[in-house]
C-alpha positions as semicolon CSV with decimal commas, in nm:
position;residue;x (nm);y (nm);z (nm)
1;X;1,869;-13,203;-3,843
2;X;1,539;-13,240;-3,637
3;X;1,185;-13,339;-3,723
4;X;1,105;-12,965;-3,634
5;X;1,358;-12,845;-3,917
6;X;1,154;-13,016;-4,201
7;X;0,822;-12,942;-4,057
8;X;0,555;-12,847;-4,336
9;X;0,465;-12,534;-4,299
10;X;0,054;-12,467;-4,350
11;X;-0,046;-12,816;-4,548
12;X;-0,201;-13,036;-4,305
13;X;-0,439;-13,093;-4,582
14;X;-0,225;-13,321;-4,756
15;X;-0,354;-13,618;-4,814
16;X;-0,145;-13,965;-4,795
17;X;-0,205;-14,342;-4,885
18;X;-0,210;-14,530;-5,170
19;X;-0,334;-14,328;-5,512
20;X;-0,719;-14,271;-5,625
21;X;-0,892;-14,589;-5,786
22;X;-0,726;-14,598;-6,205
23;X;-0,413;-14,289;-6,146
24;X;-0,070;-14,359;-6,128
25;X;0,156;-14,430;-5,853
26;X;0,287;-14,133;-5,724
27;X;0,645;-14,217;-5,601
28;X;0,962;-13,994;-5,505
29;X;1,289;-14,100;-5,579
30;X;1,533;-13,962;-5,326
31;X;1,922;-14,024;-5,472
32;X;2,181;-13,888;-5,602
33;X;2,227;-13,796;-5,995
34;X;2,382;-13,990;-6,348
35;X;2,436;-13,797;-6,618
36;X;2,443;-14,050;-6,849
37;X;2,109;-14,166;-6,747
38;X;2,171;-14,527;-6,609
39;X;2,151;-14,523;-6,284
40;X;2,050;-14,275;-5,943
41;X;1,744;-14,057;-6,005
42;X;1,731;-14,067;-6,336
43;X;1,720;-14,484;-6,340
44;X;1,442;-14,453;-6,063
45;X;1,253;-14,189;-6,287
46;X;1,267;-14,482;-6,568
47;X;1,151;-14,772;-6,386
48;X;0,921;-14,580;-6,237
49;X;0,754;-14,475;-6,538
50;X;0,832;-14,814;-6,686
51;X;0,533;-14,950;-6,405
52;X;0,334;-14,663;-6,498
53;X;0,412;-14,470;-6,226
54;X;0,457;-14,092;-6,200
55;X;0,808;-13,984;-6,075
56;X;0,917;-13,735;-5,888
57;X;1,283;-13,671;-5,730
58;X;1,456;-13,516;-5,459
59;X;1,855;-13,522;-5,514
60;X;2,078;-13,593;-5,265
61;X;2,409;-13,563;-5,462
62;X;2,530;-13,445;-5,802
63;X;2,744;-13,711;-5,909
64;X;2,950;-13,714;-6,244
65;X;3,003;-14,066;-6,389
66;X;2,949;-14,224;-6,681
67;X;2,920;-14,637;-6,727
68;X;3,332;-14,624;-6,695
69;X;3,309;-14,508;-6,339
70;X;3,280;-14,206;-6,099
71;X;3,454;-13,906;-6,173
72;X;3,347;-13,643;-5,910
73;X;3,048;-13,594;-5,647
74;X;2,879;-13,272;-5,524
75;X;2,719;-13,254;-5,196
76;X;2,444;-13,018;-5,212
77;X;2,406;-12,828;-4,820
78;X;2,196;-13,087;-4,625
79;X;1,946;-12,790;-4,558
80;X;1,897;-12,738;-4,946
81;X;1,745;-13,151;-4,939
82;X;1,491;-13,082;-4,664
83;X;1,356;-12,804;-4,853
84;X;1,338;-13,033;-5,180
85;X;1,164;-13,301;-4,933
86;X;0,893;-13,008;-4,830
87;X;0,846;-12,882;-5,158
88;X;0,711;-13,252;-5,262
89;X;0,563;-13,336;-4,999
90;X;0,355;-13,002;-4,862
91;X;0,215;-13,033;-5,212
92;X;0,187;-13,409;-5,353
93;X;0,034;-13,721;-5,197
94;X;0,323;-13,952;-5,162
95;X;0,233;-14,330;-5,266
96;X;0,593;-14,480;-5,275
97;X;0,934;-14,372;-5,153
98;X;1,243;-14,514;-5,300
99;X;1,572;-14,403;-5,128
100;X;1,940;-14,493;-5,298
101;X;2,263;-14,273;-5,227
102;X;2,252;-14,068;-4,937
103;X;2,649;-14,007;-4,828
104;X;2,668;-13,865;-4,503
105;X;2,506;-13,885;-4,121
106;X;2,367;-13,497;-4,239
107;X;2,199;-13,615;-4,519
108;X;2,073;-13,940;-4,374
109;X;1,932;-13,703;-4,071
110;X;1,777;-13,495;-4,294
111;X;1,586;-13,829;-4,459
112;X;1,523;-13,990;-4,143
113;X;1,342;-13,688;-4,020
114;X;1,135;-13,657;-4,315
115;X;1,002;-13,979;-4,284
116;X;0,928;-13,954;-3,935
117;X;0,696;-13,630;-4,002
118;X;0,552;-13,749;-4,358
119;X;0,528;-14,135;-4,291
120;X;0,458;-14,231;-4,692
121;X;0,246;-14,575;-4,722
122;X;0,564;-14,741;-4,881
123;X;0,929;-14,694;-4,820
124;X;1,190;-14,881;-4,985
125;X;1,577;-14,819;-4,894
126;X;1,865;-14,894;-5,137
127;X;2,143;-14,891;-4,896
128;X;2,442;-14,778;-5,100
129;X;2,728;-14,819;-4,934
130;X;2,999;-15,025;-5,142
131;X;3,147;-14,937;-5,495
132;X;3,160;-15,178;-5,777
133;X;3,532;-15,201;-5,716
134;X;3,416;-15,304;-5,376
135;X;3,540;-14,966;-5,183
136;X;3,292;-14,844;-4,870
137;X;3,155;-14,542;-4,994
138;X;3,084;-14,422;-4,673
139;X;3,251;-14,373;-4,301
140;X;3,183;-14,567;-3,999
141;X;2,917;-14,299;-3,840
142;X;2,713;-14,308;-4,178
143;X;2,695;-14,650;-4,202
144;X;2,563;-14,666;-3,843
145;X;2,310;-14,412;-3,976
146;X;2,197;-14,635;-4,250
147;X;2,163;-14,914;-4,054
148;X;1,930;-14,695;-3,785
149;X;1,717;-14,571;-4,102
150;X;1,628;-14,936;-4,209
151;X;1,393;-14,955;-3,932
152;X;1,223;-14,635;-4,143
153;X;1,191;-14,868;-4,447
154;X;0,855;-15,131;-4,506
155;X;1,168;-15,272;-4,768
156;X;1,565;-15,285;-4,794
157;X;1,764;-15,392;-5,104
158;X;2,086;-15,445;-5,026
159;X;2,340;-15,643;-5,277
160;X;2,537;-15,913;-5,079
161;X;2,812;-15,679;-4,985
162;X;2,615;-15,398;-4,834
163;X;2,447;-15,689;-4,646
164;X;2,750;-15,761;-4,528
165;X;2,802;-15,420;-4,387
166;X;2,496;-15,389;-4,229
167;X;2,511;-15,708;-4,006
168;X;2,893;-15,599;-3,982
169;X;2,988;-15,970;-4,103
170;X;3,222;-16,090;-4,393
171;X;3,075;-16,078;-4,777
172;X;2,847;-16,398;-4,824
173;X;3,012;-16,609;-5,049
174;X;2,743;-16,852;-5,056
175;X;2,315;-16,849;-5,054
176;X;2,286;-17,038;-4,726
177;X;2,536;-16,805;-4,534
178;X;2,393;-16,483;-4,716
179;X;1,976;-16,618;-4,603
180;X;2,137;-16,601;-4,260
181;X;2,250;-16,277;-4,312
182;X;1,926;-16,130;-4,451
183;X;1,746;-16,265;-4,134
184;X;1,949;-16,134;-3,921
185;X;1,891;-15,794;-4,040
186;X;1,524;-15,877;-4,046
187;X;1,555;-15,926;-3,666
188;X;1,765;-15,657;-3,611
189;X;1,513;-15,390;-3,785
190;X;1,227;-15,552;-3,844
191;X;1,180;-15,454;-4,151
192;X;1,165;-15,692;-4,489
193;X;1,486;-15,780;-4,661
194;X;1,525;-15,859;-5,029
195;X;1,816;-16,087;-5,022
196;X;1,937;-16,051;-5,426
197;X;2,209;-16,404;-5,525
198;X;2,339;-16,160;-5,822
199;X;2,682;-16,178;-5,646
200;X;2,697;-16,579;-5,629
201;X;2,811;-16,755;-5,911
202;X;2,605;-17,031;-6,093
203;X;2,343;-17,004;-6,391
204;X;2,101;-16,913;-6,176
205;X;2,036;-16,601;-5,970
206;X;1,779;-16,666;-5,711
207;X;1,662;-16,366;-5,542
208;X;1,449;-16,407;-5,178
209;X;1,185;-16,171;-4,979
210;X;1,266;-16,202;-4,593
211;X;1,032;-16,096;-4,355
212;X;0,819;-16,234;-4,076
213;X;0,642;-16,495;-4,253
214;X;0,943;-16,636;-4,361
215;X;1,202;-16,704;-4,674
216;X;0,957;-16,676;-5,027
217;X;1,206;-16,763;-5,291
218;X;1,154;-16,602;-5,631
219;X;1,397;-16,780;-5,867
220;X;1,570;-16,646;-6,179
221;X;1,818;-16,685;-6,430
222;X;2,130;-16,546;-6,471
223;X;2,200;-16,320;-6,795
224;X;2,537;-16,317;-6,946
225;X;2,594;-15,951;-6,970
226;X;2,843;-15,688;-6,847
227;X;2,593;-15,409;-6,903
228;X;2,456;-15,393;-6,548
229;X;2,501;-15,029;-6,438
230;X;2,210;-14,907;-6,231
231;X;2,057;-15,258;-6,179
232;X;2,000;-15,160;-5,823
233;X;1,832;-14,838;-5,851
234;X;1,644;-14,999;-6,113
235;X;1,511;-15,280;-5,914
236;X;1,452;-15,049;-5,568
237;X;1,228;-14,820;-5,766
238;X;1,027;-15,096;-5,965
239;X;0,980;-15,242;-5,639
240;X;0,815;-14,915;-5,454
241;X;0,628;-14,863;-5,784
242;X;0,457;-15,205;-5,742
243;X;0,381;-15,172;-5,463
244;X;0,274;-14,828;-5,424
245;X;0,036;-14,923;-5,660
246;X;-0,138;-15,186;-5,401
247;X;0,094;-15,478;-5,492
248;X;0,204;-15,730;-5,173
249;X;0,598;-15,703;-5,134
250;X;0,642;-16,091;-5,298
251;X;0,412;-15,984;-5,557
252;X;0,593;-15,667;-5,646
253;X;0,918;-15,898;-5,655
254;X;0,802;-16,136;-5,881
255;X;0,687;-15,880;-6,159
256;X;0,990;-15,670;-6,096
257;X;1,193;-15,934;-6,118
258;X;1,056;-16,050;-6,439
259;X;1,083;-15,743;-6,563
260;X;1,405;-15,696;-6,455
261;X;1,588;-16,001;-6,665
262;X;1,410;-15,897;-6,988
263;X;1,584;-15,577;-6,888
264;X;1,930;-15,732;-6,907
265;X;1,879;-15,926;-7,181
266;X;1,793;-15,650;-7,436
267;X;2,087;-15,390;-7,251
268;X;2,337;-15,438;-7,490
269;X;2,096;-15,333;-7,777
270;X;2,113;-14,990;-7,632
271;X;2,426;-14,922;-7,746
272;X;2,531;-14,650;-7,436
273;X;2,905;-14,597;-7,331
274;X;3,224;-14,792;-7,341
275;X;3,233;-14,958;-7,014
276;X;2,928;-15,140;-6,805
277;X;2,617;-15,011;-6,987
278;X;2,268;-14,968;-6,837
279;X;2,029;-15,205;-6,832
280;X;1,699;-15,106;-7,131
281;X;1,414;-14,998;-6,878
282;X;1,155;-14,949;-7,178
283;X;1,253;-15,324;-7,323
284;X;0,825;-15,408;-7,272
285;X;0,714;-15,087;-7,448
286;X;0,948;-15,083;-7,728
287;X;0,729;-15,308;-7,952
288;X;0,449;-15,067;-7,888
289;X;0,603;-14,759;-7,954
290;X;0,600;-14,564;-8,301
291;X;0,940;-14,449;-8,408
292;X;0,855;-14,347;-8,743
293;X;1,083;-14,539;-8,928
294;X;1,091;-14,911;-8,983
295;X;1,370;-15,157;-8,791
296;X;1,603;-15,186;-9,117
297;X;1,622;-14,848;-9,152
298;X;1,733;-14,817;-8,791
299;X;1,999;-15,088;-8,808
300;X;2,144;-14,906;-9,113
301;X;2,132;-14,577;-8,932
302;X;2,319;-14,772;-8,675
303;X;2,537;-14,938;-8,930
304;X;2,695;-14,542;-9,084
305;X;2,990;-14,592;-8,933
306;X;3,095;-14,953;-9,030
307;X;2,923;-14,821;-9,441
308;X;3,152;-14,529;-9,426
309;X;3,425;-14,706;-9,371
310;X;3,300;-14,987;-9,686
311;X;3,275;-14,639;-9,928
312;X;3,610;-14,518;-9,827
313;X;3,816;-14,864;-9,870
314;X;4,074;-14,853;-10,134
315;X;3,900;-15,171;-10,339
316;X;3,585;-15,013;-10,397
317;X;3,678;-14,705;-10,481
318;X;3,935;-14,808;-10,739
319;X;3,644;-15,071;-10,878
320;X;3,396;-14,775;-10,929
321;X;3,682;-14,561;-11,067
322;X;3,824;-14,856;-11,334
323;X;4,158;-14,835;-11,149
324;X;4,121;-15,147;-10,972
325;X;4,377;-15,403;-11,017
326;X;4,269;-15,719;-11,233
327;X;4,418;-15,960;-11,032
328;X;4,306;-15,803;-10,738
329;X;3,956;-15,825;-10,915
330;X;4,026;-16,152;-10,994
331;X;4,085;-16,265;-10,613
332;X;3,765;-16,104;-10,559
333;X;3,552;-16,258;-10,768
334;X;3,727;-16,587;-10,711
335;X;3,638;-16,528;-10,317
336;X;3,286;-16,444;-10,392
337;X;3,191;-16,727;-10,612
338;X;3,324;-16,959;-10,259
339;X;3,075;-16,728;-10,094
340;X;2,743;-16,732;-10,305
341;X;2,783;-17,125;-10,319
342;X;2,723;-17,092;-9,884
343;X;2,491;-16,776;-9,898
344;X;2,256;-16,994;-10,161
345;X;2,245;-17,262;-9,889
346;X;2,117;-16,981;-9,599
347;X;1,881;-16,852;-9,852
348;X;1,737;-17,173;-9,931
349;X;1,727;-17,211;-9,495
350;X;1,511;-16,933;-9,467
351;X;1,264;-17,011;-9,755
352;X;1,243;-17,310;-9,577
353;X;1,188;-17,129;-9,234
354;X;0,909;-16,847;-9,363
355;X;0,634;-16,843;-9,236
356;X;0,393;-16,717;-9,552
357;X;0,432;-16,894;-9,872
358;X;0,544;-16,496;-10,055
359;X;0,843;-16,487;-9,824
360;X;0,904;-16,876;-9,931
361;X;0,902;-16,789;-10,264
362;X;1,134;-16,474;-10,246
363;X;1,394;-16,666;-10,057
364;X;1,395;-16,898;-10,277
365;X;1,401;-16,741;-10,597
366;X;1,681;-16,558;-10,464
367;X;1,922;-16,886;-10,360
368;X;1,841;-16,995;-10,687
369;X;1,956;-16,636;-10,860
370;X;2,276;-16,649;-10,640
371;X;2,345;-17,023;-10,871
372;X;2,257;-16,932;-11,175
373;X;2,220;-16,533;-11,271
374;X;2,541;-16,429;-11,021
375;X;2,752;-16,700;-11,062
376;X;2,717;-16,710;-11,454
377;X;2,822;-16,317;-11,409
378;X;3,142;-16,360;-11,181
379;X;3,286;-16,688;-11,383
380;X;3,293;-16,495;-11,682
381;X;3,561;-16,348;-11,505
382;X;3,730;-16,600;-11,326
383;X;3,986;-16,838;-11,495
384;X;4,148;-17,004;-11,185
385;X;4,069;-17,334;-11,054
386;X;4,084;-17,528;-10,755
387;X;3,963;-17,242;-10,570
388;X;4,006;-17,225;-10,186
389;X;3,844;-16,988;-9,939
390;X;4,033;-16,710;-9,798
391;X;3,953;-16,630;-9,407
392;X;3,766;-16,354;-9,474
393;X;3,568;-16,526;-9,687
394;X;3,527;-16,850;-9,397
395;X;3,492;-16,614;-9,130
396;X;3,148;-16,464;-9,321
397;X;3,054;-16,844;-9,436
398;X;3,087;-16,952;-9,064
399;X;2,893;-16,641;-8,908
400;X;2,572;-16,748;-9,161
401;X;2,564;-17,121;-9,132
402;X;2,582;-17,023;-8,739
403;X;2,283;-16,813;-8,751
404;X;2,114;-17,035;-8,980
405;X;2,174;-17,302;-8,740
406;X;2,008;-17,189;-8,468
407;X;1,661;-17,212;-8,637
408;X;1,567;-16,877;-8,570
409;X;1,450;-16,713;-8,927
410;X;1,397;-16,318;-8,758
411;X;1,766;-16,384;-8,666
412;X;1,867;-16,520;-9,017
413;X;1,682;-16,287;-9,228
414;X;1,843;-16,010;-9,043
415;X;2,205;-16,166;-9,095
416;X;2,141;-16,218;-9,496
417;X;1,986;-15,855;-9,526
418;X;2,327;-15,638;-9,555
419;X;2,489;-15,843;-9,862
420;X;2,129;-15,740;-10,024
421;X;2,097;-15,343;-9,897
422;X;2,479;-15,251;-9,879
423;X;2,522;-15,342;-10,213
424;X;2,194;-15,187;-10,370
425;X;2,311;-14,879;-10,220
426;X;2,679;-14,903;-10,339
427;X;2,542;-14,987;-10,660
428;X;2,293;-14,727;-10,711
429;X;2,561;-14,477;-10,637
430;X;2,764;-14,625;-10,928
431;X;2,447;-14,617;-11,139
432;X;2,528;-14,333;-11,466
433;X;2,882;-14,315;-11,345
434;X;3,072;-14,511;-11,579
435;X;3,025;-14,605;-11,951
436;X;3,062;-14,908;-12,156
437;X;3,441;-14,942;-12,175
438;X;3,490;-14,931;-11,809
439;X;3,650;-15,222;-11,740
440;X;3,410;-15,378;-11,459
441;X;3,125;-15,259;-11,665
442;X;2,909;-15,572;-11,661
443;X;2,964;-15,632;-11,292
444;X;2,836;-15,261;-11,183
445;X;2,553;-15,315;-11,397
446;X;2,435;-15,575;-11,214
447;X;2,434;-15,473;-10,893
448;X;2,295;-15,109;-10,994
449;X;2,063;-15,269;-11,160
450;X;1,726;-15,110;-11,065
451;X;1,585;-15,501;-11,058
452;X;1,835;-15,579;-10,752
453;X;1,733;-15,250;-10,573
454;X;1,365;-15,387;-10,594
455;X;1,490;-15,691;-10,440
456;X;1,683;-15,517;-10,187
457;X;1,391;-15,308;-10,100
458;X;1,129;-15,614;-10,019
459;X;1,411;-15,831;-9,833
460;X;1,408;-15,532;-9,557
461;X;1,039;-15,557;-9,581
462;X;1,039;-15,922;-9,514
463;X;1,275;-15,840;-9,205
464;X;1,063;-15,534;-9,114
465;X;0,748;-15,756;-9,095
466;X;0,975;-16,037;-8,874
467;X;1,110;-15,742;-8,614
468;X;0,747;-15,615;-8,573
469;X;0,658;-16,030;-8,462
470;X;0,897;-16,062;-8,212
471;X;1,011;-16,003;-7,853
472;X;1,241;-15,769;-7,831
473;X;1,559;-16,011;-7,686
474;X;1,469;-16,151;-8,021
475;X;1,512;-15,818;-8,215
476;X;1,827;-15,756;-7,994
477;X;1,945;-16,104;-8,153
478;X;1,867;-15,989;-8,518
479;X;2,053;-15,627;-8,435
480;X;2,376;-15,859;-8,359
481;X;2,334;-16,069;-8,659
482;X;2,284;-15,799;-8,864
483;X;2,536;-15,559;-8,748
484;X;2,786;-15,891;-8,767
485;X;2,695;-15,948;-9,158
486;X;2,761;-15,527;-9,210
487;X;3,159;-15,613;-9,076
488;X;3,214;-15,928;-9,257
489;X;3,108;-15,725;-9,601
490;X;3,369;-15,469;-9,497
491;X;3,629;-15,739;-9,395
492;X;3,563;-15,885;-9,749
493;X;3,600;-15,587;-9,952
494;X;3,902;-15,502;-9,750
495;X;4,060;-15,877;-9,755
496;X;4,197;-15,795;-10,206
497;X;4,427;-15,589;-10,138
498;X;4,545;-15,729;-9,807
499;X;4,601;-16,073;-9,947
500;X;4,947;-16,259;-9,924
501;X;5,135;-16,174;-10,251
């Protein structure tokens, strides 16, 4: 595929360079596809709009994976790319150009030539060339094309093993060894070279701009996560958006880079796939956006599965029908007395830990409730002494006094709220169901009582108020705490009549 093949026909008027004084970046994203929306074009067409950027995309593959790996890839006729590259280009100034998966010498031909005829301000090539699983993902004569298109780029971004393919030397197992690398392919193309030290081990995870001035060091820290998918992509079209937008290469690194870990952190939040998730491109416009319902009410929408499965357990069922066994009932209570003695404490933690003298006041009126209204209810059932806690009962104990310890009250408000909402809402269900004989009469009262529901109702507000306040790694914490408390309550209305005989 020549330069003549891709020629424009009748635009010369076209303008290029960087976009008008105030508009967006205008950047193309030339990769292959993700259904599930992680990584290839549809990552770019994320970050890209993450930077405020306008995306566009040319595909160079149809690829059908999901975070658990790659299933199948279609190769659209190399011819059917250049006229995608035209279509863009004959009618749209070009600002940035972000390249990722390309797959064959035809393809790469067809890109190369392109470039040569267009010649976009920015350029920025994601060589992919190596699976996850470490594979080569492509043959020897389109890895020699890749390395022949670098000298097209004003950036690469290869990971450490594509490095390693590109200078044709062994994966760098250390920073020092992989620098060397990174300036050797400087030399060899002359083009800049993000060196990336997500490969290396350690706590942190330096990343480097090489170029002709020299080694600028941006430095990092690692995140603990598996849910990486697309991190690549996601960085190569941040970076052309930066600095399509007028940004210096080291400049665009540093914000990218920035934007990057906060990226990470709040992936798991996301809640997409079963394997290695994507990273959350929209992490720094999340607390800005309007999603018409308030974060409790998302966490419980979050939560149906693990409530279902509370509604549907044998014990709470047979304690709204009357059937219920007394000594299971018994065990029960016994276990929740153990309980409200430790969830008092946490209460009386986060009174301590608000930050307006109302939320003070409702924290603490409620750790004082849990001693003296609840606990005056349950031991009029409970006969047994020398009570000792059972582990389902230790395991919830131990998940609160961990939150509580870690002096974060978003985090610990969020962890207290489900023993307040799951059992307004089991109890207003029971509420008119059952009459004064039944024999757990007194105890469904009090929990359908419409007094409780009030209280149930301002504790999400309280939490509502302290999601709106934070970051959101620090709403990503309270979604774990949260969701955590929501399994313990079904662990402890399971753990009656599972016990030991």
């Amino acid at each position: 595929m020549s330069a003549a093949d891709i020629a424009r026909p009748g635009r010369p008027d076209v303008p290029s360079g960087h976009s008008p004084r105030g508009s967006s970046p205008r950047v193309l994203s030339i990769a292959g596809t993700d259904p599930t929306g992680g990584a290839g074009v549809q990552a770019d067409l994320k970050s890209i709009a993450a930077f405020g950027g306008y995306g566009m995309a040319a595909v160079t593959a149809l690829v059908a994976q999901n975070t658990q790996g790659v299933r199948e890839v279609h190769v659209p006729p190399p011819g059917f790319l250049a006229a995608q590259l035209r279509a863009v280009s004959d009618d749209v100034a070009i600002d940035a150009v972000k390249i990722g998966m390309l797959g064959s010498p035809a393809v790469v031909a067809v890109v190369d030539a392109w470039l040569a005829e267009v010649r976009p301000p920015i350029v920025v090539l994601d060589p992919v060339m190596v699976a996850t699983s470490g594979d080569r993902l492509l043959d020897a004569e389109a890895e020699d094309a890749v390395r022949r298109l670098c000298r097209r780029a004003d950036l690469v971004t290869p990971n450490l093993p594509e490095l390693a393919v590109l200078v044709g030397a062994p994966v760098a197992a250390d920073w020092d060894t992989a620098v060397l690398q990174a300036q050797a392919l400087h030399r060899e193309t002359g083009t800049a070279v993000l060196l990336k030290g997500g490969h290396l081990g350690g706590d942190e995870s330096p990343d480097a701009l090489v170029d002709a001035d020299g080694i600028h060091l941006v430095p990092g820290r690692r995140v603990d996560t598996r849910h990486t998918h697309g991190t690549g992509c996601s960085l190569s079209s941040a970076l052309a958006t930066l600095a399509g937008d007028g940004r210096t290469l080291l400049d665009a690194l540093v914000r990218a880079k920035e934007w990057l870990t906060g990226a990470l952190e709040n992936a798991e939040a996301l809640h997409v796939g079963r394997g290695n998730g994507p990273i959350d491109h929209l992490h720094e416009l999340r607390p800005h956006l309007d999603t018409g319902r308030p974060w409790s009410a998302e966490v419980w929408a979050d939560a149906a599965a693990v409530r279902a499965e509370v509604d549907a357990c044998a014990f709470v069922r047979d304690l709204g029908s009357g059937g219920l066994d007394r000594a299971a009932f018994g065990w029960y209570l016994e276990q929740d007395l153990l309980y409200l003695r430790h969830y008092a404490r946490v209460l009386s933690r986060a009174a301590a830990l608000a930050p307006t003298p109302a939320e003070q006041r409702f924290w603490a009126t409620a750790s004082v409730q849990c001693l003296v209204e609840e606990a005056a209810l349950h031991q009029s059932h409970v006969t047994a002494d020398g009570l000792s806690p059972a582990p389902a009962t230790v395991a919830y104990t131990d998940h609160l006094h961990a939150v509580s310890a870690c002096g974060s009250y978003p985090a610990l408000v969020a962890a207290v709220l489900p023993c307040f909402v799951l059992y307004a809402d089991v109890g207003a269900r029971w509420r008119g169901t059952f009459g004064p004989d039944h024999p757990y009469a007194d105890w469904l009262t009090a929990y359908g009582d419409e007094g409780f529901a009030a209280s149930a109702d301002e504790a999400a507000r309280i939490v509502d108020a302290a999601a709106r306040a934070v970051a959101p790694s620090d709403r990503a914490a309270m979604a774990r705490a949260y969701h955590r408390s929501m399994e313990l309550e079904r662990e402890f209305f399971a753990a009656p009549l599972s016990r030991p005989a």
